[in-house]
DOTOR-989259 format. One record per residue: residue number from 1; residue in three letters; x, y, z of N, C-alpha, C in turn. Coordinates in steps of 0.1 Angstrom, whole numbers, plus 2048, in hexadecimal, padded with zeros to 3 digits. Example, Ala and Ser with C-alpha at 12.3 -4.5 7.8 and 13.67 -1.06 7.14 Angstrom:
2
R    i   aa  n.xx  n.yy  n.zz  ca.xx  ca.yy  ca.zz  c.xx  c.yy  c.zz
R    1  ALA   884   7C7   84E    87B    7D3    84E   884   7DF   84E
R    2  SER   880   7EA   847    889    7F5    847   881   800   84F
REM end
This chain:
167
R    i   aa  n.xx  n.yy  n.zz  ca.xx  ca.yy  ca.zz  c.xx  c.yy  c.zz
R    1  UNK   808   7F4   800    800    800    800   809   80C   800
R    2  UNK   807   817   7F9    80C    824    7F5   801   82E   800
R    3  UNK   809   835   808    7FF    83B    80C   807   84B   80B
R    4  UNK   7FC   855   808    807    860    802   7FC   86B   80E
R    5  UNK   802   873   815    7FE    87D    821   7FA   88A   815
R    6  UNK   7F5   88E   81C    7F3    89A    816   7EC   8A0   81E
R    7  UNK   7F1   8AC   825    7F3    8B7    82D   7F4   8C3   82E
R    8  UNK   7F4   8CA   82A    7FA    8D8    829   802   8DD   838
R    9  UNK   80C   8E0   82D    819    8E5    83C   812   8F2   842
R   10  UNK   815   8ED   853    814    8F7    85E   81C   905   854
R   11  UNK   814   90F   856    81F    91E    853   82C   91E   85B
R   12  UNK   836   92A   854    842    929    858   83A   939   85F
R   13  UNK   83A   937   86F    837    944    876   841   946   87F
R   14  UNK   84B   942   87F    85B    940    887   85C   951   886
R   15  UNK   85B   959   87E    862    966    880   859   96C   886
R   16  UNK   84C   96F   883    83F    975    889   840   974   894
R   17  UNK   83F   968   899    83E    966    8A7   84B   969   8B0
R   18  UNK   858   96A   8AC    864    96E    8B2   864   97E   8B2
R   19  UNK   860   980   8AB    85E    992    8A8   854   994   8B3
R   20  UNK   841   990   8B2    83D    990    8BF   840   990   8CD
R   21  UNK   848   984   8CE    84D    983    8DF   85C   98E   8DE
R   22  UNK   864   990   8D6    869    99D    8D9   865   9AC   8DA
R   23  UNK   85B   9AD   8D3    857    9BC    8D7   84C   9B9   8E2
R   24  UNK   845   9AC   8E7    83E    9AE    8F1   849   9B0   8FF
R   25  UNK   856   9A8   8FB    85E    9B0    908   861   9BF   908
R   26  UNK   868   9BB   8FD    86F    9CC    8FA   868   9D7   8F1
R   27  UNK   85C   9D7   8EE    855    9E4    8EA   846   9E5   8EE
R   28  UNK   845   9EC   8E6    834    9F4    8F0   82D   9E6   8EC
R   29  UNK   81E   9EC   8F8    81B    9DE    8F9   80D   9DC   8EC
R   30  UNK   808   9D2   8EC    7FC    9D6    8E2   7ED   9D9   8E4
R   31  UNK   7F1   9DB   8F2    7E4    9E0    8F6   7E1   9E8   903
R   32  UNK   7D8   9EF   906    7DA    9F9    917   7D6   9F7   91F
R   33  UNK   7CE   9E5   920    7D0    9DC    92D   7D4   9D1   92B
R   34  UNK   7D8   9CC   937    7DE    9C1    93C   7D6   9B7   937
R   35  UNK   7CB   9B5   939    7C2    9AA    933   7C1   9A6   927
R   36  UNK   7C3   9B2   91C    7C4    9B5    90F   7D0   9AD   908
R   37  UNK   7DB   9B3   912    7EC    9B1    90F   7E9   9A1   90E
R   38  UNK   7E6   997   91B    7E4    98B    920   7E1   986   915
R   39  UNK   7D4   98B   90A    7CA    981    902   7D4   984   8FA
R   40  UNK   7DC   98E   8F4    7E3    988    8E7   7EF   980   8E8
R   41  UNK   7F1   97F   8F5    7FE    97A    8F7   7FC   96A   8F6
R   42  UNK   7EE   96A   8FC    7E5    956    8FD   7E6   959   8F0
R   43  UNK   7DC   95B   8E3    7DC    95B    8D8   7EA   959   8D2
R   44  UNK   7F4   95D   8D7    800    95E    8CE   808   950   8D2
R   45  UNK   807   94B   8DF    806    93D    8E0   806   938   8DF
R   46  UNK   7F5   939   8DE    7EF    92A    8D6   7EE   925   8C5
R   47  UNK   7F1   933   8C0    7F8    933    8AF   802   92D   8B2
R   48  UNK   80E   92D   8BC    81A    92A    8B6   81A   917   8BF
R   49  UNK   811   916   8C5    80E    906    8CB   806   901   8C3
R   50  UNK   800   907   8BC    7FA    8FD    8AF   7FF   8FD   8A1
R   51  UNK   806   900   8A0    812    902    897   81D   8F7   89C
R   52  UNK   824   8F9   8A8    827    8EF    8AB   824   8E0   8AA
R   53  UNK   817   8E0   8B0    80E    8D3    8B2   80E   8CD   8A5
R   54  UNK   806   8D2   899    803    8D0    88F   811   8C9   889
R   55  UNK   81A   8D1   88B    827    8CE    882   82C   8BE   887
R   56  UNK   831   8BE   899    82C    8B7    89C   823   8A7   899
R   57  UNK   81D   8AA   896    814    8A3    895   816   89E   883
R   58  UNK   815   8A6   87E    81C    8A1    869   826   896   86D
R   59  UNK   82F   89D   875    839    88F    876   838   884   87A
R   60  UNK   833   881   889    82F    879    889   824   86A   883
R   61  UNK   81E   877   87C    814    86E    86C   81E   867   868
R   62  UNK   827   871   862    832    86A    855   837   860   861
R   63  UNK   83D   85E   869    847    854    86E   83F   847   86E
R   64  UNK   830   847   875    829    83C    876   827   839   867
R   65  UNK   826   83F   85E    824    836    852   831   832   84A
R   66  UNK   835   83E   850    84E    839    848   84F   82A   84C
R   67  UNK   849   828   858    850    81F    861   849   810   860
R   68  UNK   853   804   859    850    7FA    84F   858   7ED   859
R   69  UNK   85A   7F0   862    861    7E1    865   856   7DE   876
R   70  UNK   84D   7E8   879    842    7E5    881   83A   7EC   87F
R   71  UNK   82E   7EA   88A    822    7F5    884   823   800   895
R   72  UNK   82B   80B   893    82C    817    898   81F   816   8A0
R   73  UNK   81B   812   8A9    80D    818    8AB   811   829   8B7
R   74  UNK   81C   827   8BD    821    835    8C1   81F   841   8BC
R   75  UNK   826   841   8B1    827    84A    8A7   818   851   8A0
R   76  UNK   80F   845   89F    800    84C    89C   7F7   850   8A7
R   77  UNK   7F9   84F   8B5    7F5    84D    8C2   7FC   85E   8C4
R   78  UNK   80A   85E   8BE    810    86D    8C2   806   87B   8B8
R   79  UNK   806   870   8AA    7FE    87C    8A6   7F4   87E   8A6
R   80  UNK   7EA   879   8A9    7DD    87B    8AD   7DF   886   8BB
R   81  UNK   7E5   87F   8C6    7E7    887    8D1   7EA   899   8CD
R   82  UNK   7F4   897   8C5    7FB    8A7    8BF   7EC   8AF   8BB
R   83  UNK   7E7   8A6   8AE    7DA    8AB    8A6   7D0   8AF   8AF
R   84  UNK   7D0   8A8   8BD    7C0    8A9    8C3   7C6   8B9   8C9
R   85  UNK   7D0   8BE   8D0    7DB    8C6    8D8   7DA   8D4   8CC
R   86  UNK   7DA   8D1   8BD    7DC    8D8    8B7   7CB   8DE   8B5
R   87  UNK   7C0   8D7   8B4    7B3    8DC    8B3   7AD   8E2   8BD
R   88  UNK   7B3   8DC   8C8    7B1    8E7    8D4   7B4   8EE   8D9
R   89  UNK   7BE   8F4   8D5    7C7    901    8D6   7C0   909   8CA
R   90  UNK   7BE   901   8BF    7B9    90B    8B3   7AD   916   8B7
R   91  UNK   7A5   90C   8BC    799    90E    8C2   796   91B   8D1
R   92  UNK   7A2   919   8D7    7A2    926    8E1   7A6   932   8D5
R   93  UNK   7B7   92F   8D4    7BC    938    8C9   7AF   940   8C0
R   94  UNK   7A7   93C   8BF    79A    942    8B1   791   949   8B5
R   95  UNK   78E   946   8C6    785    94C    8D1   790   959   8D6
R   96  UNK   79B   955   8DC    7A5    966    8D9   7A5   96D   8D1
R   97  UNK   7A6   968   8BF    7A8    971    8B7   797   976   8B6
R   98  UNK   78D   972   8B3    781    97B    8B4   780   982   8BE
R   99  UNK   785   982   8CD    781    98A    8D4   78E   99A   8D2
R  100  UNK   79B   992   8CD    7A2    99F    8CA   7A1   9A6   8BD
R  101  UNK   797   9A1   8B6    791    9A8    8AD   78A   9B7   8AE
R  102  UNK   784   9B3   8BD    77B    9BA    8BF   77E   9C7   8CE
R  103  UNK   789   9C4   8D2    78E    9C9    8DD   792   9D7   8DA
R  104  UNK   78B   9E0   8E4    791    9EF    8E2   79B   9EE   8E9
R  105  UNK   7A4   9E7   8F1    7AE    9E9    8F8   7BC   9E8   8ED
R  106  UNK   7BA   9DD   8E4    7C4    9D8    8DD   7C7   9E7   8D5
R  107  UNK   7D3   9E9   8D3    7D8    9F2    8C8   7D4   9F3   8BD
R  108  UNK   7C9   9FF   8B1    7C8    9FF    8A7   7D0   9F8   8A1
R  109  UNK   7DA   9F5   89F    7E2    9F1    891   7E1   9E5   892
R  110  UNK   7E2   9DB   89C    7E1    9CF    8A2   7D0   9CB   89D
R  111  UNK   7C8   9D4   8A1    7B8    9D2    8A0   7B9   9D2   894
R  112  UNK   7B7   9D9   88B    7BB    9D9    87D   7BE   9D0   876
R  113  UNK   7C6   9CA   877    7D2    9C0    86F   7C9   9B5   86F
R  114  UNK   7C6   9B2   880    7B9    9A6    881   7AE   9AC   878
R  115  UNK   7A6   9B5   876    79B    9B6    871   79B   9B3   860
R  116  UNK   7A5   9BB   85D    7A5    9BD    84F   7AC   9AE   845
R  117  UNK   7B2   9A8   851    7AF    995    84A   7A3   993   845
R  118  UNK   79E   98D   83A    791    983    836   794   973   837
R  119  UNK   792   974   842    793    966    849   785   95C   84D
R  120  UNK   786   950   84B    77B    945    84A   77C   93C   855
R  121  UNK   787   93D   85B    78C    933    867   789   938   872
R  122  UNK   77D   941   876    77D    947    884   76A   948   884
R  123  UNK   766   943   879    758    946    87B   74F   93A   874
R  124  UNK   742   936   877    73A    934    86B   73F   91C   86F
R  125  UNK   73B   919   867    740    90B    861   74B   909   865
R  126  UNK   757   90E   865    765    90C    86A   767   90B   878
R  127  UNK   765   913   87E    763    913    890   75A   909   897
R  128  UNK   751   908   88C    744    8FD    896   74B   8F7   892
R  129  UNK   74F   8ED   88C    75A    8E3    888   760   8DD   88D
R  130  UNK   76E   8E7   893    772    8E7    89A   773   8E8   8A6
R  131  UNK   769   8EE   8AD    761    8EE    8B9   759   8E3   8BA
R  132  UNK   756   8DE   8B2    74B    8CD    8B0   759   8C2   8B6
R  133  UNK   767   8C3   8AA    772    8B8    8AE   775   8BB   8C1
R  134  UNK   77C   8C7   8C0    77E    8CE    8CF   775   8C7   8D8
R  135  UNK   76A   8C8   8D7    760    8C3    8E4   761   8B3   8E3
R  136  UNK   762   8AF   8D8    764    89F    8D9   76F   89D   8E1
R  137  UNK   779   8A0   8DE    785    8A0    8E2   786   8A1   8F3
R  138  UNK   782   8AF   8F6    780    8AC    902   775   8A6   90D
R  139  UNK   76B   8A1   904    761    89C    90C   75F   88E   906
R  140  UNK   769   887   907    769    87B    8FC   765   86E   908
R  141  UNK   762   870   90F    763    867    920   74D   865   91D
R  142  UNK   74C   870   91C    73D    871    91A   739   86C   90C
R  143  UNK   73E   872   901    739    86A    8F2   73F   85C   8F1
R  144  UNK   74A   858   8F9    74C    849    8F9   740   83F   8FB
R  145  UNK   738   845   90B    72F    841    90E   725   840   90A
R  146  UNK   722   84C   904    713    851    8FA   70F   84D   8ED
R  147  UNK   71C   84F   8E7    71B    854    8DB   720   84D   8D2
R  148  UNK   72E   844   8D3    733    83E    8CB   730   829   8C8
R  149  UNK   72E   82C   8BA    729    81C    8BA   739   810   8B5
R  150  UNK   733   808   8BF    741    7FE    8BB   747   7FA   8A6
R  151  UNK   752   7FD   8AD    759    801    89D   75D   80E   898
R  152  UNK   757   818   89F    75D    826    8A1   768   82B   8A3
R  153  UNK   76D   834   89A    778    83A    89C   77A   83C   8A9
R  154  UNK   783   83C   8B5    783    842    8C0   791   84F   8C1
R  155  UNK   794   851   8B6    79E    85B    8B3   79D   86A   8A9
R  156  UNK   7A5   870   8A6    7A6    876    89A   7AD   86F   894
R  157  UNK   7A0   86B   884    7A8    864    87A   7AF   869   86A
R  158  UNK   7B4   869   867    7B6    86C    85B   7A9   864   853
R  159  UNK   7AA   86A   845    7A1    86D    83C   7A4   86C   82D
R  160  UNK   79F   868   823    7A4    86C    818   7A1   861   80B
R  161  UNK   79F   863   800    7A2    85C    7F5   7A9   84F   7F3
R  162  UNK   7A4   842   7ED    7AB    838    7E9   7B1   836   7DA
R  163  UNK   7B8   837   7D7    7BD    838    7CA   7C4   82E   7C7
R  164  UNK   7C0   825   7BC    7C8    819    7B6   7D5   822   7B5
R  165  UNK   7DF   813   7AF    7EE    81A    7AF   7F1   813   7A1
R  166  UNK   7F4   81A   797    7F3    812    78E   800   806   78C
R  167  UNK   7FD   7FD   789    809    7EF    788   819   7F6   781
REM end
């Protein structure tokens, strides 16, 4: 069996976020309270832990399927774990960025920058979504009980197309 991943790479936010935690030490702050400062700083966090996580987590995919002389069950047990870590981080992260969307404390230019994105990932079908996996995730003790019928996935699974391979 040929099995081919397809993922799209985590972004490269290595400089953004280095740039952030430097001017959040050493320059003005982004906002004129303390509470304000707090939520971008969680937000800026949880981007750079699901970023992590996710990345994380790609590799571990590839190793469990690289890996031909046993069946890795580690390696898919890590990514899942990463994946569930990365949707629920996503999920707060989405809840900070709409509320500093809307915050008079945060710095015009900062407020701005968020606003004037046309972004799909914070509203609508995408959020419940991911607010639908998120709540599985953490209330999986109760849908075990409830909800799930024998032969059920009890994980996050991958997904995807079967495609002959030609001879």
């Amino acid at each position: 069996m040929i099995v081919k991943i397809v993922q799209p790479p985590a972004p490269d936010l290595g400089p953004a976020i280095t740039n952030y935690w430097a001017k959040s030490v050493f320059g003005a702050p982004v906002a004129t309270n303390h509470a304000s400062v707090s939520m971008v700083s969680t937000f800026m966090r949880l981007v750079e832990s699901c970023v992590g996580e996710y990345t994380l987590a790609e590799g571990a995919l590839q190793k469990f399927w690289q890996t031909h002389s046993h069946f890795d069950v580690a390696s898919i047990h890590r990514a899942v774990s990463h994946f569930e870590t990365c949707v629920s981080n996503m999920v707060r992260a989405i809840k900070c960025f709409n509320k500093l969307r809307r915050d008079k404390d945060v710095i015009r230019e900062v407020r701005q920058n968020l606003s004037q994105q046309v972004l799909t990932f914070n509203k609508g079908a995408t959020i419940k979504k991911l607010g639908d996996v998120r709540n599985l995730i953490h209330h999986f003790d109760t849908a075990a009980a409830d909800e799930l019928a024998r032969g059920q996935s009890i994980a996050l699974m991958a997904t995807g197309s079967e495609v002959p391979v030609p001879n």
